[in-house]
Every structure is written in structure tokens, then in C-alpha cells.
VOPAGU-2260 file (C-alpha; in pm, 1 decimal, decimal comma):
REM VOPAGU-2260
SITE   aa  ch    i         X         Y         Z
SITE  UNK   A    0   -4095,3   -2876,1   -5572,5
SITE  UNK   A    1   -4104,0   -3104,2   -5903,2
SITE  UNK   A    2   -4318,8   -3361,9   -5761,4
SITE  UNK   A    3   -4592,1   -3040,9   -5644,5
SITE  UNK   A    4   -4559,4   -2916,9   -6006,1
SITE  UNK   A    5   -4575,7   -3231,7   -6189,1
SITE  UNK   A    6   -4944,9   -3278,1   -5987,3
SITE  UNK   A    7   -5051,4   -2934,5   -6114,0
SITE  UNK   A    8   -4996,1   -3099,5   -6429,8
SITE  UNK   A    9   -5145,6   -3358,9   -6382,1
SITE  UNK   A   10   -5491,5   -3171,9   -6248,8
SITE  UNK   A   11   -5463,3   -2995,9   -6584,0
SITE  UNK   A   12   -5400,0   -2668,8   -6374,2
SITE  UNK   A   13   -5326,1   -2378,7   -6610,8
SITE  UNK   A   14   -4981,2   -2291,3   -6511,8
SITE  UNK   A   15   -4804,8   -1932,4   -6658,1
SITE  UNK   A   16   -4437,6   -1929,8   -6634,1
SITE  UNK   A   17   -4237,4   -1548,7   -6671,4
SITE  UNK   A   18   -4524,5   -1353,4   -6644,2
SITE  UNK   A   19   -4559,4    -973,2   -6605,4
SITE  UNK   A   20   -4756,7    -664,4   -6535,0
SITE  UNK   A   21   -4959,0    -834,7   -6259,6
SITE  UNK   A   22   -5263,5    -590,0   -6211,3
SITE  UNK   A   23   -5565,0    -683,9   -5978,0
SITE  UNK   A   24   -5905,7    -475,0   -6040,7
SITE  UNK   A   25   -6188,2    -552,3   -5838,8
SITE  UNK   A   26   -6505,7    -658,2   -6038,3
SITE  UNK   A   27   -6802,7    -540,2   -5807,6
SITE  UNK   A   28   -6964,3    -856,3   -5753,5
SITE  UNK   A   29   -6689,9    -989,9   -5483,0
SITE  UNK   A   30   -6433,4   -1095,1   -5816,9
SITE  UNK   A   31   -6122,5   -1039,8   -5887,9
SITE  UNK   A   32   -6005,4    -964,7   -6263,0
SITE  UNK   A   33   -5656,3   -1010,8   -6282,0
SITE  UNK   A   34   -5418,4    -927,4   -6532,0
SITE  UNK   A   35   -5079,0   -1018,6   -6703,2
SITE  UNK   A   36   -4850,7   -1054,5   -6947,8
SITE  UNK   A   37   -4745,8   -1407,8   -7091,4
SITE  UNK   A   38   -4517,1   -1449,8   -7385,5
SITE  UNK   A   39   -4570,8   -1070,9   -7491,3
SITE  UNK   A   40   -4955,1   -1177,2   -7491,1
SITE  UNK   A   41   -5210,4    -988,0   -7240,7
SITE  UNK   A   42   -5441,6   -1230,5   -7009,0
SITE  UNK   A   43   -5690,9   -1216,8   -6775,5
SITE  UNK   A   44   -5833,8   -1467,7   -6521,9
SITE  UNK   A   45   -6143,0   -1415,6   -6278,6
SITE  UNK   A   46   -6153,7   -1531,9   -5979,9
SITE  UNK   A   47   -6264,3   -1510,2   -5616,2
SITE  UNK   A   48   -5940,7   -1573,9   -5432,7
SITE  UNK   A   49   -5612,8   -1429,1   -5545,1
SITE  UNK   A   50   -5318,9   -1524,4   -5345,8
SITE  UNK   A   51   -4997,6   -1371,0   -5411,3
SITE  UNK   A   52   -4655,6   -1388,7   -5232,3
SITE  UNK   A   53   -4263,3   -1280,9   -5324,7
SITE  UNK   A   54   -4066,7   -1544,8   -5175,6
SITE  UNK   A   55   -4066,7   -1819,6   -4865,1
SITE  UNK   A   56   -3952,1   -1590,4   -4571,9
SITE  UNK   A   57   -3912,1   -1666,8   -4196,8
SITE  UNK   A   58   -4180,5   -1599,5   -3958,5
SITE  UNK   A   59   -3973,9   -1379,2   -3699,0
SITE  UNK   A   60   -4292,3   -1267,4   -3501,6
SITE  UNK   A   61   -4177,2   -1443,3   -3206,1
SITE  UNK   A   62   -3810,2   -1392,3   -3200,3
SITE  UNK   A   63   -3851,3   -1037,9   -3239,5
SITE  UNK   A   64   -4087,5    -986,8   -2949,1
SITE  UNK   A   65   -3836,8   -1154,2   -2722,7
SITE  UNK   A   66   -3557,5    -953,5   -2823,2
SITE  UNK   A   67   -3373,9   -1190,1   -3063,1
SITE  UNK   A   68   -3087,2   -1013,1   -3221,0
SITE  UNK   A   69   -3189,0   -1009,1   -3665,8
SITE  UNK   A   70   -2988,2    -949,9   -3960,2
SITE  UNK   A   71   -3056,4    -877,9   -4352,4
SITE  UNK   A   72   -3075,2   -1161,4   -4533,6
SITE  UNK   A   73   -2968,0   -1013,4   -4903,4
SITE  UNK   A   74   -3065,5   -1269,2   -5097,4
SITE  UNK   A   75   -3398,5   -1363,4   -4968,3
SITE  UNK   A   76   -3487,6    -978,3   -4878,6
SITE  UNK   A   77   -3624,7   -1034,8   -4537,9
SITE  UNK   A   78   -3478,4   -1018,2   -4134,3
SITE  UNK   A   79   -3385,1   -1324,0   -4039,7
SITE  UNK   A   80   -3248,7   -1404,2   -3656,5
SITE  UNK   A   81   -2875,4   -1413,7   -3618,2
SITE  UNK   A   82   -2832,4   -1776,6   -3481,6
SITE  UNK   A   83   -2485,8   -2006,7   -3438,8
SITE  UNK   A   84   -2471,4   -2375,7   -3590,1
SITE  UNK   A   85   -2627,3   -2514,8   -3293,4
SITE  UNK   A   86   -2884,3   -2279,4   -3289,8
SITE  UNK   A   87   -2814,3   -2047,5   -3015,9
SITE  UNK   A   88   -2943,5   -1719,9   -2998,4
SITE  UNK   A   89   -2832,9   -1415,3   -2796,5
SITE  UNK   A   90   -3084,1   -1466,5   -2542,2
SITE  UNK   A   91   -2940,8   -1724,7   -2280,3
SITE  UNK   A   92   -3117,1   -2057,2   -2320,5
SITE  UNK   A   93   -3338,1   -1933,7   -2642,9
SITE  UNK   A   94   -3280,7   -2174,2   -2958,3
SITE  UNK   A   95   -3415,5   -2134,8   -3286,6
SITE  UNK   A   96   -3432,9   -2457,7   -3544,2
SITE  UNK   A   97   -3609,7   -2485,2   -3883,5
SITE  UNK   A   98   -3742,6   -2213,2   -4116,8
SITE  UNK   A   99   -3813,5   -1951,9   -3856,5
SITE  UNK   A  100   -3397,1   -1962,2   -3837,9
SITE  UNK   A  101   -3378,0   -1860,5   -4237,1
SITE  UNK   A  102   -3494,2   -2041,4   -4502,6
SITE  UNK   A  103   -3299,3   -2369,2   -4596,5
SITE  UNK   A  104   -3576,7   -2616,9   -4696,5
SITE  UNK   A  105   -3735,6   -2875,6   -4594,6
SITE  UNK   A  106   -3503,4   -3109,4   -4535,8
SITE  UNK   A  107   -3259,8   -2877,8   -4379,1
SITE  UNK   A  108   -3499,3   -2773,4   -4111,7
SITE  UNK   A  109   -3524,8   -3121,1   -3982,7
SITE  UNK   A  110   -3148,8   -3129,8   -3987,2
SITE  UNK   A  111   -3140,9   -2847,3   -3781,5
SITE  UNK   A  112   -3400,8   -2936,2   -3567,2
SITE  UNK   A  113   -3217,0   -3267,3   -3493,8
SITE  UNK   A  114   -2844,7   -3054,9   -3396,2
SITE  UNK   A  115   -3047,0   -2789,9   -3173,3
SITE  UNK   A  116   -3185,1   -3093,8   -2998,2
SITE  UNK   A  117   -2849,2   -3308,1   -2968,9
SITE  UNK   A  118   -2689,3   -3008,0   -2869,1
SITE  UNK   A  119   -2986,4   -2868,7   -2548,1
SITE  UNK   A  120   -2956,2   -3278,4   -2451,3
SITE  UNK   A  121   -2538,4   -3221,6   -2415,0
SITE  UNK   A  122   -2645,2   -2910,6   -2297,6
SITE  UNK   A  123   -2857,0   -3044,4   -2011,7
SITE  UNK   A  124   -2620,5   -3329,4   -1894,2
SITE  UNK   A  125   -2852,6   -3591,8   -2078,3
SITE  UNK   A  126   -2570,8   -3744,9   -2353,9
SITE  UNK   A  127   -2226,7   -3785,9   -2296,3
SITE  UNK   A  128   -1992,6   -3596,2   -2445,4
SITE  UNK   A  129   -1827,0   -3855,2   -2750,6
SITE  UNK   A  130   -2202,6   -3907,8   -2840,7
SITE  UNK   A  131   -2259,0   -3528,2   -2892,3
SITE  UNK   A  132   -1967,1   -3517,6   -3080,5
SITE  UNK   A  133   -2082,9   -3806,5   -3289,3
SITE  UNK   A  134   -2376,2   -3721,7   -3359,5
SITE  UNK   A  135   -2326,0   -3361,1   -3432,5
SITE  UNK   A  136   -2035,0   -3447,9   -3665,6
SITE  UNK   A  137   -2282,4   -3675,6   -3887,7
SITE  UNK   A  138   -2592,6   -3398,9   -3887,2
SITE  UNK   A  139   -2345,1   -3138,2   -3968,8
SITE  UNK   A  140   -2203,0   -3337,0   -4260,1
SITE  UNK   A  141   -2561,8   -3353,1   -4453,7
SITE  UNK   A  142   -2641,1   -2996,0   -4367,5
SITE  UNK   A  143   -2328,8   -2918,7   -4555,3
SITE  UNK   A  144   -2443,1   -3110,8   -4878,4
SITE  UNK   A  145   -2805,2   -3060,1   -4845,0
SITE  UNK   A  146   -2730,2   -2640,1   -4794,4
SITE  UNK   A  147   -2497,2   -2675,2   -5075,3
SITE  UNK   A  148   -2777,8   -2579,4   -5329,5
SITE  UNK   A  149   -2910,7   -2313,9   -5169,6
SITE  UNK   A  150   -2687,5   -1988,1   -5300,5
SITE  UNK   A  151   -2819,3   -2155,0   -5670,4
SITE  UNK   A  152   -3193,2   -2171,2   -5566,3
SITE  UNK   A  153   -3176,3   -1814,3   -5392,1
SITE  UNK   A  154   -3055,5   -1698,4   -5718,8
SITE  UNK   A  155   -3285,9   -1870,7   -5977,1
SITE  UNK   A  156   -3548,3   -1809,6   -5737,5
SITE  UNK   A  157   -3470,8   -1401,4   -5678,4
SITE  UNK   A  158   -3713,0   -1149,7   -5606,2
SITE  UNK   A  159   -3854,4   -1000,4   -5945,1
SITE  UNK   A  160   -3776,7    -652,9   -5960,3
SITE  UNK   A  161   -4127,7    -576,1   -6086,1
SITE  UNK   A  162   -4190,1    -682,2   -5708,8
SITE  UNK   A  163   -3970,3    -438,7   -5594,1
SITE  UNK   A  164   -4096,4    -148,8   -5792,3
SITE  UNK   A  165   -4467,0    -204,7   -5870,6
SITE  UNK   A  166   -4670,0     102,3   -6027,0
SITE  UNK   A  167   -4748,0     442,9   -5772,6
SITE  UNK   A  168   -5088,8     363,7   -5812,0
SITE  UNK   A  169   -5103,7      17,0   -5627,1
SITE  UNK   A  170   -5181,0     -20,0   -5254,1
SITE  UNK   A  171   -4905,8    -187,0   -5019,0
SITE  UNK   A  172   -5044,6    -139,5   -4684,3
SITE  UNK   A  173   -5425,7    -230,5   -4678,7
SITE  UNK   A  174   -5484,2    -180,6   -4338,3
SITE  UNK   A  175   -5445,6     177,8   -4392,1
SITE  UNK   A  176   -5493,9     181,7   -4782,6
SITE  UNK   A  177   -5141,8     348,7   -4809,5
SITE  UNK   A  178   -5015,5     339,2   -5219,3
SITE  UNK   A  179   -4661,9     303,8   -5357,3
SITE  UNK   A  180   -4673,2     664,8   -5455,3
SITE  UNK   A  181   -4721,1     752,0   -5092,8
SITE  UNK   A  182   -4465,8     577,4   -4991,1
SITE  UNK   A  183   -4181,7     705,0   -5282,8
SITE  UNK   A  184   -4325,8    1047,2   -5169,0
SITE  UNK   A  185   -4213,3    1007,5   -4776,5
SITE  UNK   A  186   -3860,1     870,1   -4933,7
SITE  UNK   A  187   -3825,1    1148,8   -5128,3
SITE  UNK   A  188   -3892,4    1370,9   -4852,7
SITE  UNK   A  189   -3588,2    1173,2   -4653,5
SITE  UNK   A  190   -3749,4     902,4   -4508,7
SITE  UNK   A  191   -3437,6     640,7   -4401,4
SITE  UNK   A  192   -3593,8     384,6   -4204,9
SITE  UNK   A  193   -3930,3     182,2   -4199,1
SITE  UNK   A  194   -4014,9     310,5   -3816,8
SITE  UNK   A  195   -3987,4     684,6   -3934,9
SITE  UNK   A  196   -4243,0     581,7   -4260,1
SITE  UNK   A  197   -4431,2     395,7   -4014,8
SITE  UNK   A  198   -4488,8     736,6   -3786,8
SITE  UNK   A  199   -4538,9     961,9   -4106,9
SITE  UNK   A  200   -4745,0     777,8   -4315,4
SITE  UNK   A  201   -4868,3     502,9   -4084,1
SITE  UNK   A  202   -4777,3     241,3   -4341,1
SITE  UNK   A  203   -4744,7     -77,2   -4137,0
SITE  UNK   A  204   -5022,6     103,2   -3813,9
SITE  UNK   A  205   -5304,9    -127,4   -3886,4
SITE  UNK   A  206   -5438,0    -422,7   -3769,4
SITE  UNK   A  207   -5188,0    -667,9   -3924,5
SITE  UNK   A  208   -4909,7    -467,0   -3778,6
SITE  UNK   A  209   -4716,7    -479,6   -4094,7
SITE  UNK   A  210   -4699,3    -859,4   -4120,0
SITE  UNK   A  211   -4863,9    -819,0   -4477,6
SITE  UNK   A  212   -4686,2    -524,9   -4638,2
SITE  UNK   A  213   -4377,4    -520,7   -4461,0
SITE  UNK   A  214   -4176,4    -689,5   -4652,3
SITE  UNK   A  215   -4280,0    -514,5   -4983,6
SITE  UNK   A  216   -4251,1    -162,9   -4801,1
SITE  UNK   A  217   -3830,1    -231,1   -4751,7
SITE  UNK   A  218   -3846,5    -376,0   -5110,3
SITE  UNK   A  219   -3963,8     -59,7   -5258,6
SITE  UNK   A  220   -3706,2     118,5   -4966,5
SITE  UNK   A  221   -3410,8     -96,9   -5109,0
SITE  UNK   A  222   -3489,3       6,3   -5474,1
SITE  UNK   A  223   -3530,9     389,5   -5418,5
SITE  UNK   A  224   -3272,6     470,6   -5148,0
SITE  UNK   A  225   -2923,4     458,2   -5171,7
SITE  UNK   A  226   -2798,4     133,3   -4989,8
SITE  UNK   A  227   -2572,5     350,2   -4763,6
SITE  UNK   A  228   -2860,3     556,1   -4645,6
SITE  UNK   A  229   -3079,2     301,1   -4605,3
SITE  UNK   A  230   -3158,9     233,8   -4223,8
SITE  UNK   A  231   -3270,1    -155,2   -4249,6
SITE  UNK   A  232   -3370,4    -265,8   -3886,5
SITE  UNK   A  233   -3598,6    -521,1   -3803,2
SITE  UNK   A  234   -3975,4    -399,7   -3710,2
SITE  UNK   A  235   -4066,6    -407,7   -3381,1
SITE  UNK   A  236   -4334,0    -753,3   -3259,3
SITE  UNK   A  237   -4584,1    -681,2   -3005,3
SITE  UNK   A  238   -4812,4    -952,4   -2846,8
SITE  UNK   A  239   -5054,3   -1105,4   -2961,4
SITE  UNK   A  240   -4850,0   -1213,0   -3199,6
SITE  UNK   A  241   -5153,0   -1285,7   -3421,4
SITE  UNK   A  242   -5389,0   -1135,3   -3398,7
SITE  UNK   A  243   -5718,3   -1189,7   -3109,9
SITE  UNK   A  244   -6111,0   -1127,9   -3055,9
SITE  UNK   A  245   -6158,6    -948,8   -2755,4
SITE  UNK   A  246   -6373,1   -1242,1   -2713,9
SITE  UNK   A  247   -6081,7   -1514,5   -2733,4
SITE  UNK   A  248   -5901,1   -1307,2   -2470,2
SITE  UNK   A  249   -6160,0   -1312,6   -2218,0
SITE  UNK   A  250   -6187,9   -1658,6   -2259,7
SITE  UNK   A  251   -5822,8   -1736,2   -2138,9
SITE  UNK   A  252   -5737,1   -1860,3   -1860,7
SITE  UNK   A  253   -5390,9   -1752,7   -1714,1
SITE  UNK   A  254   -5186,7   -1933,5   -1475,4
């Protein structure tokens, strides 16, 4: 992360550190105007492309839609599958290594990719059993110092509660142009769970099938319900898991 930021500066890439009261108007003319607040000081930048994003979360599209068992990460705010140190997920044969496993870092996920793999090899009769051990024992022994940082990072690195709690006014789900206020407004009315917002206010129903907003949508969930009310289960993934032409799909050929 140093070394990306130390080529920002380098470019001579304006960089704003702390800021707040993000606000994003559209300008007419295909621009963005967006705004903030730096250092108690009000700013605005134009632009054509405005990318925003709350955190590195795990792509669970996949693991979902074959009926991977998920927990609540609390730290990171987002489902993550529920995995063993080898790997192993509930499904017989099914292992998950790397990111899409929870979010560790870079160097992590190749250390996990390399014990999923010693362990399907042992697995599959193709190492003996005192090189398993071996080599297990010595990837297992970095994971434990190079995850030693991570509690640290997940904290310095939190969600910002503006995040959480933006104003009623912005939109969340732009598939179906669905607003914060709609969505306090269906918790208020004793909403629990994303599926039952889902079916009331068809937050999450469009194209993107939630991939965009759903994260946000339990933010604002987690900071308006009472955490023993809450109903936090993972959303549902449907194939495709991204999304297709009609087009594409007539051009496949299936075995």
C-alpha cells in the first residue's frame, strides 16, 4: 500500500486524506461535481468517472450459489464463507483459497493458496504423509506472522460511519433508484432482514442483483436496527453470476 501511494505522489496526484460530506450532483453534460469536506474547508472536483468503494470485501458470488455455508465478518462488514485452515468448506470436496475466503492480503492469499493445494495433493494420495506435515507446518507458521497485522489494519482501516449512515436523500440501489430514506422507512415499519426489504421495496431486484448496493443496504440495517433484531443472512446468488447478453448466451456452446 506505501509503495501505490508513494507513486500517486510521485504523479503529483491530488490526494485528500479525512475527508467528509461526500456529495455527487450530476452536471448535465455527462460530469460529475463532487463534493467534500477537507480540513473544515469545502471542495469540489469535476470529473467524468467517480469511483467509490467502503472497504476490500470478498467476492462470494460463487460460493453462495453453490450453497457454501457464510458468516458475518464484524470487522470488515461483509459475508464471508465459513472455511477451516486448510480451506475446506461444507460442501464435500469444495475448497476456497485467497481473498474470496476473507480478506487477509496479498500475501496471505498466496499462503493460503499454497496450504489448500498441499493439503487436496495429501488429499488425493499424491504426497506422503511427513511431507504434508512438513510443509503445512512451515506455510502455517508465516500465515501466523503475516495475519498477525490484520486485527490492526481492520481497525485503522474501519468502515466510516458516514458510510453507514449517508443522508435520506441519496440513492443506494440504482437499479431501482431506491433512496436511504426508503429504506429507513421499510425499517421503521419492521423490516428485519435484507430478503424481506428486498420483497417490499425491491432494493437489491435489479439487474446487478444487489452486487452494488448490498453491502451499503446491511450497513445502513446495522446502524438503525437493534443488533439483536437484526436478521443478517447472506443474499441469495443466482447464475449468471455476472451478468450476460442474450447474445453471449446463444453463443455458448454446452457440453
Amino acid at each position: 500500500g506505501f509503495m501505490f501511494i508513494y507513486k500517486i505522489k510521485s504523479a503529483g496526484v491530488p490526494r485528500y486524506k479525512s475527508v467528509s460530506r461526500l456529495e455527487a450532483q450530476s452536471s448535465g453534460n455527462g460530469s460529475i461535481k463532487f463534493l467534500f469536506s477537507h480540513k473544515g474547508i469545502r471542495k469540489s472536483l469535476t470529473t467524468k468517472l467517480l469511483l467509490i468503494h467502503q472497504g476490500v470485501i470478498p467476492s462470494t458470488e460463487i460460493s453462495r450459489s453453490v450453497g457454501v455455508d457464510h458468516s458475518w465478518n464484524t470487522s470488515q462488514l461483509a459475508f464471508q464463507p465459513i472455511i477451516d485452515k486448510w480451506g475446506k468448506t461444507n460442501i464435500d470436496g469444495l475448497y476456497i483459497a485467497g481473498d474470496c475466503g476473507g480478506i487477509n492480503g496479498s500475501e496471505a492469499a498466496v499462503l493460503y493458496g499454497k496450504i489448500v493445494a498441499t493439503k487436496i495433493l495429501y488429499e488425493t494420495g499424491k504426497i506422503n504423509f511427513n511431507l504434508y506435515k512438513k510443509q503445512s507446518f512451515s506455510i502455517s507458521f508465516s500465515l501466523f506472522f503475516t495475519n498477525s497485522i490484520r486485527l490492526f489494519l481492520d481497525t485503522l482501516f474501519a468502515v466510516p460511519q458516514e458510510t453507514l449512515s449517508p443522508s435520506d436523500e441519496t440513492i443506494v440501489c440504482r437499479c431501482e433508484e431506491k433512496t436511504v430514506g426508503e429504506i429507513k422507512l421499510g425499517l421503521n415499519e419492521g423490516i428485519t432482514g435484507v430478503r424481506q426489504l428486498k420483497t417490499s421495496i425491491r432494493s437489491g431486484m435489479g439487474q446487478c442483483q444487489g452486487r452494488m448496493c448490498d453491502a451499503i443496504v446491511r450497513g445502513i440495517m446495522l446502524n438503525n436496527i437493534s443488533q439483536n433484531d437484526i436478521n443478517i443472512l447472506a443474499p441469495k446468488a443466482r447464475s449468471p453470476i455476472k451478468p450476460i447478453t442474450l447474445g453471449e448466451l446463444s453463443k455458448m456452446k454446452l457440453d
